[in-house]
N, C-alpha and C positions, 0 to 999 in steps of 0.2 A: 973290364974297366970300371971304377968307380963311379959311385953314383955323382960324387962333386966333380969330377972331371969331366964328366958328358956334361952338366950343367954349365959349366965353365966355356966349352966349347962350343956348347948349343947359344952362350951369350955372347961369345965371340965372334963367329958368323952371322948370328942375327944383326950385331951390332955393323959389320963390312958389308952387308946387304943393301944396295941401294933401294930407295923406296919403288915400286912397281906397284900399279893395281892388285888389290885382291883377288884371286881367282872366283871368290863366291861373295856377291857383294850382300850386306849386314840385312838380317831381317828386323822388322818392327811392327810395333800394331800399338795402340793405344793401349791395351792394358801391356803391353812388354812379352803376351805370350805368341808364339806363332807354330809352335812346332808340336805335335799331336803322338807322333814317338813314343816310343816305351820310355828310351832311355831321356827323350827329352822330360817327359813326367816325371821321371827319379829321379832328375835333375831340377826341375822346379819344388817337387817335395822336401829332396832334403836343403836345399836352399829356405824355403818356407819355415824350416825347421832352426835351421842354425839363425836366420833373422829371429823369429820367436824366441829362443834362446839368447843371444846377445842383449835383446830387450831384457832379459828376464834377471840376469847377472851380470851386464854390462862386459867387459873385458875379461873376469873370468873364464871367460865361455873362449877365449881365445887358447888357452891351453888344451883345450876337451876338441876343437877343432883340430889340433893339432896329433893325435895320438889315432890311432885304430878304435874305431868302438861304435858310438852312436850317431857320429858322425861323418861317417865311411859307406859308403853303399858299393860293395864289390871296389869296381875303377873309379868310383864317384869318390870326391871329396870335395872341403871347401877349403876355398883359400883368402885373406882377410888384407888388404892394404888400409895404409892409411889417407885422406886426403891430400897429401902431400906421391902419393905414391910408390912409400917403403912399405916393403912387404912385412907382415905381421906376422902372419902365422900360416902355418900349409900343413894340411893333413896326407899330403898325396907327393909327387917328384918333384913340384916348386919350394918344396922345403928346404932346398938347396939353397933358394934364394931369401931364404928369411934374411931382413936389414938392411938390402940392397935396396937402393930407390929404384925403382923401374919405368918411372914416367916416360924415360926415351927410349927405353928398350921395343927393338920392332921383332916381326918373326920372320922365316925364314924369308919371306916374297918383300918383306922391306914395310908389313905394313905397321905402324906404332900403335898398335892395337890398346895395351895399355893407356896411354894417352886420348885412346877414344873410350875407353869404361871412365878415368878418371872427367871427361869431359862431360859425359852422358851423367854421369852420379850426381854431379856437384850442381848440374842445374833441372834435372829432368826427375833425380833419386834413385832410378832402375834403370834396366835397360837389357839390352845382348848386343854378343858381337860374337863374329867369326873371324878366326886367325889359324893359324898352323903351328903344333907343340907336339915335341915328342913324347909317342908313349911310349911308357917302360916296359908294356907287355912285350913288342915286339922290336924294342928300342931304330922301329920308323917314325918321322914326322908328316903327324894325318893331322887331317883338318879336324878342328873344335869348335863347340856352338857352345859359348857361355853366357849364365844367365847372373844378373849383379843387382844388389841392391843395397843404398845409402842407409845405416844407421848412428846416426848420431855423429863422429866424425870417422866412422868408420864403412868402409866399402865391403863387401861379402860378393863370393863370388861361388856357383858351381859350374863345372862346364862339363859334355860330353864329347866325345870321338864320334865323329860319321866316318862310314865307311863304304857309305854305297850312295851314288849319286842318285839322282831322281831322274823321272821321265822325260820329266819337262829339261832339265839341263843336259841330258845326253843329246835329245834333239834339238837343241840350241847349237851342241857342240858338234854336232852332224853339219846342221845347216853349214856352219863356219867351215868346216872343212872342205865341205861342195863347194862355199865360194871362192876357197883359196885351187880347186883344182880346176874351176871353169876358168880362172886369171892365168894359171899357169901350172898344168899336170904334173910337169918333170920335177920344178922346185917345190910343187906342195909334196910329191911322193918323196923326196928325199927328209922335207921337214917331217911326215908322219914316221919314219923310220928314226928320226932321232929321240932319241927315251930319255934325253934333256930336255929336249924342242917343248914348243905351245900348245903342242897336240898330245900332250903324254899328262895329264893331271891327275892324279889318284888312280878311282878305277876305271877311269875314262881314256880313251885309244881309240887312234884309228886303224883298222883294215883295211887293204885296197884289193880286190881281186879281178886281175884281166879275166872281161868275160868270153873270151876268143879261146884261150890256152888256159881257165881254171889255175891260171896261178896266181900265187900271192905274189904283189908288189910292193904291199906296202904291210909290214905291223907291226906296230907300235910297246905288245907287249912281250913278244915271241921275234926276235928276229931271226932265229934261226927257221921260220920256217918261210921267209922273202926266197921267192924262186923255185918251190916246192909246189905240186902239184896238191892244190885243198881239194878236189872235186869228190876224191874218198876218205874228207877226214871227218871223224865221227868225236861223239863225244863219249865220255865213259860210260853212258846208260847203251851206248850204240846207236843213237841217234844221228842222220846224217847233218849234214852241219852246213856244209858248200855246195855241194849239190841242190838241194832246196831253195837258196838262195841264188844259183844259175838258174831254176828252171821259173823260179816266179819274176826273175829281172828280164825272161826271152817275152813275157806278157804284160810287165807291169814298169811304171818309170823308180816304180819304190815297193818298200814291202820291211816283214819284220818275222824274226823265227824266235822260236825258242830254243834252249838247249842247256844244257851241263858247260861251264866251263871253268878253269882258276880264277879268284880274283885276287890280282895282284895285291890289293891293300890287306883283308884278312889272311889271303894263302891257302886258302881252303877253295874246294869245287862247290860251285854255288848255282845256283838258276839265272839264268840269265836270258834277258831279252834282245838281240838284236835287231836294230832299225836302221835301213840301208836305203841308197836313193842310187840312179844310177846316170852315171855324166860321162856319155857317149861310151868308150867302151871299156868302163870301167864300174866297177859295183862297190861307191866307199860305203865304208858301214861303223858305228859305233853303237856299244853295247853299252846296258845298265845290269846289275846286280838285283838281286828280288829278294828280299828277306825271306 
């Protein structure tokens, strides 16, 4: 498929999306930095760089944005609106959208992301925000932390892909999950098995394993393996996987293992932490990804 056709259709849906909360609500801090990442630094650097620049030769520097070169870092690029909110220039997939006004354009969860960089610029000059945009690596739509900044009447943007939640947000989305099974076990197990449902967000899923019969109830990323016996599934180092997490749920009300497993957003086997709590006779568990 062409690269204007996804764009087209990535506006089109975005555009039929009703508004819905962000799944990952916007970071801030006074100086506008919050993120300590590799790829968040390669994104504040060449940001750094293309502002420095645009100072240096005004609008020229909008062409040089726009091509592979020195303003490209690997997936990084910058992309340039005006205060009005037509796109300028794109070194990366929004190139699609050079001309287009975007002020209203929302992403996929319905949020008008745009309209909050143009809001944050115009009285604040910088800022970030998080929304959701496809990438053309794996042509999936993952979540992006972009960083912006006001020069002159022009807005400059870099943004990066996450691809692995954090600590702190898996056991938030644990927590949520225990509370929707202590309300009611039978319709939270059928919401965890849905991989549209509330409980399915990037690399984040729930498991559910009866601890009477070691079987799976509930997963969120793998359904084929709901109703299959976990007690001897291993990961690919051979590490047990289920079993460890039966025999510290027969002593403990919670616990957390390690192991090998896929994560769904890059597709790769990766390290992975899982943290489990357990609500009566059942062990939900959600995992995080470890760089």
């Amino acid at each position: 498929m062409k690269r204007a056709t996804l764009a087209v259709l990535l506006i089109l849906f975005a555009a039929a999306t009703p508004q819905v909360s962000s799944a990952q609500e916007p970071t801030s801090s006074a100086a506008g930095i919050t993120e300590t990442s590799s790829d968040a630094v390669r994104a504040q650097a060449l940001l750094a760089r293309a502002v420095s620049r645009i100072k240096e030769v005004g609008d020229r520097a909008l062409a040089e944005f726009g091509r592979q070169g020195e303003f490209t870092d690997k997936e990084l690029y910058v992309y340039v609106l005006d205060t009005n909110g037509t796109m300028l220039t794109s070194g990366g997939s929004s190139a699609t959208l050079i001309g287009r006004n975007l002020s209203q354009m929302r992403d996929v969860t319905g949020k008008p992301f745009f309209a909050e960089i143009l809001d944050k610029a115009r009285t604040v000059g910088y800022g970030e925000v998080d929304y959701r945009w496809l990438n053309w690596a794996d042509n999936s739509v993952q979540r992006k932390h972009a960083y912006f900044e006001k020069v002159g009447d022009r807005i400059l943007s870099v943004g990066y892909y996450i691809n692995r939640s954090s600590p702190e947000q898996t056991r938030a989305f644990l927590d949520r999950a225990v509370e929707a099974m202590e309300i009611e076990p039978s319709s939270a197990i059928r919401e965890f098995n849905r991989l549209d449902g509330r409980f399915v967000q990037d690399d984040l899923y729930v498991f559910v394993i009866d601890r009477e019969s070691g079987h799976f109830v509930a997963h969120g990323s793998m359904p084929r393996l709901v109703g299959t016996d976990g007690s001897e599934l291993r990961d690919k180092a051979g590490t047990p996987i289920i079993r460890p997490m039966l025999d510290q749920a027969a002593r403990d009300k919670s616990g957390e293992l390690d192991y090998l497993w896929k994560n769904p957003v890059t597709r790769k086997t990766e390290p992975k932490r899982t943290v489990f709590k357990i609500v009566d006779r059942y062990i939900v568990a959600v995992g995080y990804f470890k760089p």
